[in-house]
C-alpha positions, -999 to +999 in steps of 0.1 A: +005-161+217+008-126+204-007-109+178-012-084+164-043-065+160-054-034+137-062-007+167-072+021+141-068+031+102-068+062+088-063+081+053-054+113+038-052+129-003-039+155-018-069+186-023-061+183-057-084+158-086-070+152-117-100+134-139-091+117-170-101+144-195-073+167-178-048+144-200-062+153-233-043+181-236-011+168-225-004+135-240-024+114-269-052+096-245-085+098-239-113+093-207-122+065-225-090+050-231-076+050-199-108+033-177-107+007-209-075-007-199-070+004-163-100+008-146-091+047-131-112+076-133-094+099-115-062+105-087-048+131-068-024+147-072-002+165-045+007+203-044+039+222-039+030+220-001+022+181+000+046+160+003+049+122+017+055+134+051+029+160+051+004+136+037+021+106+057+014+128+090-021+133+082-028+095+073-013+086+110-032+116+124-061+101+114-051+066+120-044+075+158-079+092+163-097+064+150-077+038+176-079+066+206-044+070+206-019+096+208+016+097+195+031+092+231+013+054+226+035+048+200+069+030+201+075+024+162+070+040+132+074+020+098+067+042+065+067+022+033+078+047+002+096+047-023+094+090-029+108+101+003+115+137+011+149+136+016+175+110+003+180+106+043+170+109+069+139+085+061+110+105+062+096+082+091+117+102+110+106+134+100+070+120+103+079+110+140+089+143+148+060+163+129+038+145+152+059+157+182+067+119+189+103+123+209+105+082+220+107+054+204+119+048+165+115+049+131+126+040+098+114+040+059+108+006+041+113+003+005+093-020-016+078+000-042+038-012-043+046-042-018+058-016+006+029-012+030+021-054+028+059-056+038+056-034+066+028-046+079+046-077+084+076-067+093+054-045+122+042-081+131+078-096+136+090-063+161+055-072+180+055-104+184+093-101+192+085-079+219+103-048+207+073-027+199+037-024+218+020-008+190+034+004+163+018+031+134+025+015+100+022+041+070+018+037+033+026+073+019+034+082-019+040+112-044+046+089-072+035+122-093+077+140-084+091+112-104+062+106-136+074+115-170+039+140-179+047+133-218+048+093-212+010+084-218+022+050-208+029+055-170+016+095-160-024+081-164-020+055-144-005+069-111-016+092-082-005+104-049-017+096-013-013+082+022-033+055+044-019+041+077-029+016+102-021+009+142-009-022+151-012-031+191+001-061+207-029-085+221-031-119+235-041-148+209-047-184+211-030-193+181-060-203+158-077-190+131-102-169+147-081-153+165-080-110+159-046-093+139-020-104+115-023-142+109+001-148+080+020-135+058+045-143+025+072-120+008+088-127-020+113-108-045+132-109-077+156-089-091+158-104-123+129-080-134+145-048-123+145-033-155+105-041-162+096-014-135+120+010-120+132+049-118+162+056-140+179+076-114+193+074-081+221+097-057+247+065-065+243+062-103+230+095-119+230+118-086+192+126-098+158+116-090+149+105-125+115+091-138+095+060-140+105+039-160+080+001-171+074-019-192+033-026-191+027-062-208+056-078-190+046-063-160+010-078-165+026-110-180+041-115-146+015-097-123-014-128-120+007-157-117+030-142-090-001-129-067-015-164-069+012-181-061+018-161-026-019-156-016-019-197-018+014-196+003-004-175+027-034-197+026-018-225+034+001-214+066-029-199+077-052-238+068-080-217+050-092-212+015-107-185-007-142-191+001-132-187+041-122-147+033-144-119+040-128-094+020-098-091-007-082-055-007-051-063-036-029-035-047-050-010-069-029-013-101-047-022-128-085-033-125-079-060-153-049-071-125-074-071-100-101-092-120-078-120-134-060-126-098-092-129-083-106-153-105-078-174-108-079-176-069-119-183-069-124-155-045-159-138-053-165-102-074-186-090-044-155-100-019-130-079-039-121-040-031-120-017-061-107+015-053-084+022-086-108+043-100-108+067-073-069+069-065-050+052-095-023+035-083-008+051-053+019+027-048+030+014-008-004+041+000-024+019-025-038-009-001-045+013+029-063+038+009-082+008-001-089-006+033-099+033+046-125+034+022-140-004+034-138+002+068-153+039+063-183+029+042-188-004+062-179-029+047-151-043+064-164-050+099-144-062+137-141-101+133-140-100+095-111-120+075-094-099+055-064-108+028-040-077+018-020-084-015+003-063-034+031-068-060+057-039-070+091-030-084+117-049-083+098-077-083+081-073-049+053-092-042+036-105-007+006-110+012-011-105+043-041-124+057-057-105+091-087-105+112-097-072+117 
């Protein structure tokens, strides 16, 4: 059978740092305030001349070197976003043509944190379906256009940032150890729209607006929702928690993180962290993650790796791979 494998990964942020302290000034917080109930440190934060398709270019850029690849390889782009340059065209096409890529397609995907998990799969289905060869899937965010800077609730916790992947088509047995995308579950509900959204939009207010959430409900629901499609994912895949290498879960929340993961029974020591380095980045969130694995080593070719992330909406899926 087909599958797809991970070719390459790259990453790209924003020159600019924003540590903790920088808050004080602004809003009623404090350094030690925000790592006590989120985990982050610091995120970056993009200039007047980085936006999601610069940074989205950059992240495939480097996602192309690092599979040998150029953009004439490429027959699909998917970009998961939810702050796009323009209302339209999706900024996958204007990241298709910034890397002088004249073939082929693209199109934005819109899933809020669950973007880049619902792209990858939905990369999977054109593969496997024999519309695409390889296809350059890119998580890219400025979550910090649409941040209220005087809500101390929601401006701490987010940053800006890109990460993308290549997905090429290769020749599986069907098993378990076989290389690429192995299984996946989505899942949605719009009954919790108004727990996590942007009070604006070009059909109802005709303007961006700002983010908008409520916290504990969001962590009310957060734990409960991951487990139950990680153990959907498990079971179409036949494997367990102890039979993954590595967990890379949407960086959110490190209390998020921690709970999910015990409640699953997957290992400390198993678990990415990268929340205190990026905040949450939204759809760039879990292939920011991933970069910073593969580049320090950790996740190696052959290891069995389980990609989770939940978002507006509510989003929520997962991905189990072998990279």
């Amino acid at each position: 059978m087909i599958r797809s494998i991970v070719r390459g990964n790259g990453a790209a942020l924003p020159r600019r740092i924003m540590k903790n302290a920088d808050f004080e000034g602004m809003v009623e917080t404090s350094d030690e305030w925000i790592v006590q109930r989120t985990g982050i440190r610091q995120r970056h934060v993009a200039a007047d001349d980085e936006t999601t398709a610069s940074l989205g270019e950059a992240a495939g850029r480097a996602a192309l070197d690092s599979a040998g690849l150029t953009p004439a390889d490429i027959d699909l782009i998917v970009l998961a976003t939810s702050t796009p340059n323009n209302t339209f065209p999706a900024t996958a096409v204007d990241i298709q043509n910034r890397l002088g890529m004249h073939h082929g397609f693209a199109f934005d995907m819109q899933a809020v944190c669950s973007g880049f998990v619902y792209a990858v799969a939905t990369a999977d289905l054109y593969i496997r379906g024999g519309l695409a060869k390889r296809v350059l899937v890119i998580g890219s965010e400025t979550f910090s256009r649409i941040l209220d800077w005087s809500d101390r609730s929601t401006c701490v916790l987010f940053g800006d940032g890109a990460g993308a992947v290549v997905l090429e088509a290769a020749q599986g047995t069907g098993g378990i150890a076989d290389r690429g995308v192995l299984a996946a579950s989505l899942r949605s509900d719009g009954v919790h729209k108004e727990k996590l959204f942007v009070d604006g939009g070009p059909s109802t207010t005709g303007t961006v607006g700002h983010l908008k959430m409520e916290g504990r409900e969001v962590f009310k629901h957060a734990v409960g929702m991951i487990t139950d499609v990680i153990e959907a994912t498990f079971a179409q895949a036949g494997i367990t928690a102890q039979d993954l290498d590595w967990f890379v879960p949407h960086q959110a929340n490190k209390r998020i993180i921690d709970a999910s993961a015990k409640k699953l029974g997957i290992a400390e020591q198993k678990v990415v962290v990268t929340v205190d380095l990026h905040g949450n980045t939204s759809a760039a969130s879990v292939p920011l993650a991933l970069s910073v694995a593969v580049a320090d080593g950790r996740i190696k070719k052959g290891d069995l790796v389980l990609l989770e992330a939940m978002g507006g909406g509510f989003t929520w899926g997962a991905v189990l791979l072998r990279w």
